[in-house]
N, C-alpha and C positions, 0 to 999 in steps of 0.2 A: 504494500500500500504506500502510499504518497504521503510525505508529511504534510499534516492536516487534514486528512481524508475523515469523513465520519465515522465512528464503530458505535457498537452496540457494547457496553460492558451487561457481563451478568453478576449481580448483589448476590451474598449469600440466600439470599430467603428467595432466590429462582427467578427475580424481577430483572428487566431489560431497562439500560438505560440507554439513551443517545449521548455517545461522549466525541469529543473531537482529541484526536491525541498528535503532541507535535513533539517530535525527536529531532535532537541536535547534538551532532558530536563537537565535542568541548576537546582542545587539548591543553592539559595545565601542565607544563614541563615536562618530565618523562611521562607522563599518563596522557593517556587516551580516556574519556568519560562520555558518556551516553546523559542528555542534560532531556528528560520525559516531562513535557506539559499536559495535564489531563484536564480538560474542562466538561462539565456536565450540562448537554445542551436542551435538558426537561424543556424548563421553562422556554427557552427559545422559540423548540419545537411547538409548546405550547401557544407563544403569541403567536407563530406563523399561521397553523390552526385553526386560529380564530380571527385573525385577518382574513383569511382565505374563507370562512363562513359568513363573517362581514362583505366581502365583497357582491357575494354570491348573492346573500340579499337587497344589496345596494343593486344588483343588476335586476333582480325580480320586481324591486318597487319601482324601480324607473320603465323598465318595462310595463309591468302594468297600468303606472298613470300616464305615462307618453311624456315624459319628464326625463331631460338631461339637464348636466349641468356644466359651469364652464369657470373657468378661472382667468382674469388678464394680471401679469406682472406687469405696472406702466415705468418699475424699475429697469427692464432688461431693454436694451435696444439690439434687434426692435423688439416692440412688448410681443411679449410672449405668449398662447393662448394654449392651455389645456383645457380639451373636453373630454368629457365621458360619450361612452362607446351610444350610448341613447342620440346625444346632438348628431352623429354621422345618421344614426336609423332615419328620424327625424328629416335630416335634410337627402337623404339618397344615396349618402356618399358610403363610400368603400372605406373599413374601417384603418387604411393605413393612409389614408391621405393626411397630408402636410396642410396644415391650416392657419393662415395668421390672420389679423384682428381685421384685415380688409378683405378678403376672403369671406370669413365668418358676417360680418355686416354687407357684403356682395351675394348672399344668398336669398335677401330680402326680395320679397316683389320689386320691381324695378319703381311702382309709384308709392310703396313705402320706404325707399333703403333712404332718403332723407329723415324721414322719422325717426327710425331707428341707430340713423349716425348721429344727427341731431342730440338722440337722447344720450346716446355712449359717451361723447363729446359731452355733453352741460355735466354729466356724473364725473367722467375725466379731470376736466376741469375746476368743476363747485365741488365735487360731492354729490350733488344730488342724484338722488337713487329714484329709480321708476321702473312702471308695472305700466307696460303696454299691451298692446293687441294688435299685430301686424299679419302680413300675409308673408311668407317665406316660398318659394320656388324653388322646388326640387331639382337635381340634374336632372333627372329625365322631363325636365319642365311645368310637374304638378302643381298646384297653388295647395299650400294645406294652410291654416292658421296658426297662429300659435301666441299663446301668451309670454313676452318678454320681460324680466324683470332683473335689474342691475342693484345691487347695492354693493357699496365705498367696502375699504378696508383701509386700514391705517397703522403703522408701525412704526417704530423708531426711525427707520427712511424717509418717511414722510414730508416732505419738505412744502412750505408754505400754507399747510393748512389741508395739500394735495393729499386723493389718497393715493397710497403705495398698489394696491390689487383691486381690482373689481370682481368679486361673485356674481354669479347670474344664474340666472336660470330660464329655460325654454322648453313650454310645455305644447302638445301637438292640442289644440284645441278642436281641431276642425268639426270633429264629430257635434259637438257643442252647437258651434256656430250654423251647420248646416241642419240643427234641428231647431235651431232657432228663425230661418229662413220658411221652414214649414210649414 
């Protein structure tokens, strides 16, 4: 095995544990010494676990309510935008595509993406957080609805009162809105 490889130690009382073991030959003057790191990686395994159970559910609720979400760093140039795997369903897109903050406000109807910049921008800028209702177009050209909604983040980066991150979130509405047309 490779030093740092996983093992399993077995406890006297027959229990398995995850350990990671790292060996390093030591030479101290005429001796040759074998220098063994053992750590116990329970709990580790255990937050992965439950990360991984977390996730899982994070992906059942956003699936079920037509709900992703999205994150901007307006630290990083250029800012940065991470969404969840829902905003690609949402908008059509193939879950490896590359997306930045013009990109993601370029998915809008073409007579909302004013609206929608408009709002990114004033939050951007003020702070102010909102909760719209736009139309978004799909790649393959669909109109669906969707409710938008941006709110501030702020941290020790924060410079002039700006926020640091924007949160958002985009919910597929359409079903709504075309029973509301009925």
């Amino acid at each position: 095995f490779d030093d740092g490889d996983s093992l399993q130690f077995k406890q006297s009382d027959g229990t398995k544990i995850p350990i990671e073991l790292g060996v390093s030959r030591v030479d101290l003057d005429d001796q040759t010494v074998l220098l063994a790191i053992v750590r116990d990686l329970s709990e580790h395994r255990e937050r992965e676990e439950e990360l991984i159970r977390r996730r899982e559910l994070f992906q059942q609720i956003q699936e079920a309510a037509d709900l992703g979400g999205w994150v901007v760093d307006l630290n990083a140039d250029p800012e940065d935008i991470r969404v969840t795997d829902e905003i690609y369903r949402i908008g059509g897109l193939p879950l490896d595509t590359e997306l930045t903050v013009e990109d993601a406000l370029g998915n809008f109807h073409p007579e909302d993406q004013p609206a929608a910049t408009d709002a990114f921008e004033r939050l951007k800028r003020e702070g102010e957080p909102y909760d719209i209702e736009l139309r978004a177009q799909t790649v393959d050209g669909d109109i669906r609805w969707v409710r938008a909604i941006g709110r501030p983040q702020y941290d020790d980066t924060a410079q002039d009162g700006k926020p640091s991150r924007i949160l958002g979130i985009i919910q597929d509405i359409t079903d709504r809105k075309e029973r509301e047309q009925d």
